[in-house]
N, C-alpha and C positions, 0 to 999 in steps of 0.2 A: 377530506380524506376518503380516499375511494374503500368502498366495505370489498370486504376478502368474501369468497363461498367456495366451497369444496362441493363435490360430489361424492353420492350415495347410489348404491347400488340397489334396488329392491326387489324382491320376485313376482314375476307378470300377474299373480294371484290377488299380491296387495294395490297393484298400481292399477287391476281393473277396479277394485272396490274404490280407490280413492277417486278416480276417473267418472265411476257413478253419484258419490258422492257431490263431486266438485263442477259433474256436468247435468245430471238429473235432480241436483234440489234447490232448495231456496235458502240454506243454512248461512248464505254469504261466502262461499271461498271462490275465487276469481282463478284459482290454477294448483296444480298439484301442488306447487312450491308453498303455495300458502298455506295448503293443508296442512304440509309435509312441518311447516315451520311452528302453526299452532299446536299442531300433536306433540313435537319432539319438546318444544317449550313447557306446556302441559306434564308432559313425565317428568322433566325433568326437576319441575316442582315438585311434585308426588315424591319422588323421588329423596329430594334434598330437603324434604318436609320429614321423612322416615326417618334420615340420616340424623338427622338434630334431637329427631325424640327418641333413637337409637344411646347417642351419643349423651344427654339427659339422663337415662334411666342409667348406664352406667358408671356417670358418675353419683347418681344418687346411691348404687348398689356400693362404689367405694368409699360414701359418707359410712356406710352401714358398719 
């Protein structure tokens, strides 16, 4: 099964930072995309890690 991807548009300010990153160090990322892919995965853990202890706390406040 071929994987699907979409495009993202970013502005020249972030894509020079990710471009230093991904070409001036040694952190491991082989191309923007792979940046692009760890970063967005990363939040979106953070993210859906909030969402649950969001979702947690309100039902403990309707035990109350």
């Amino acid at each position: 099964m071929a994987k699907e991807h979409q495009g993202a548009s970013l502005p020249k300010e972030l894509l020079k930072r990710i471009d230093y990153i991904v070409k001036e160090t040694d952190l491991g990322y082989t191309s923007r995309a792979d940046f692009v892919k760890e970063s967005v995965r990363q939040k979106l853990d953070e993210v859906e890690r909030k969402l649950l202890e969001l979702e947690k706390l309100k039902k403990e406040l309707k035990e109350r």
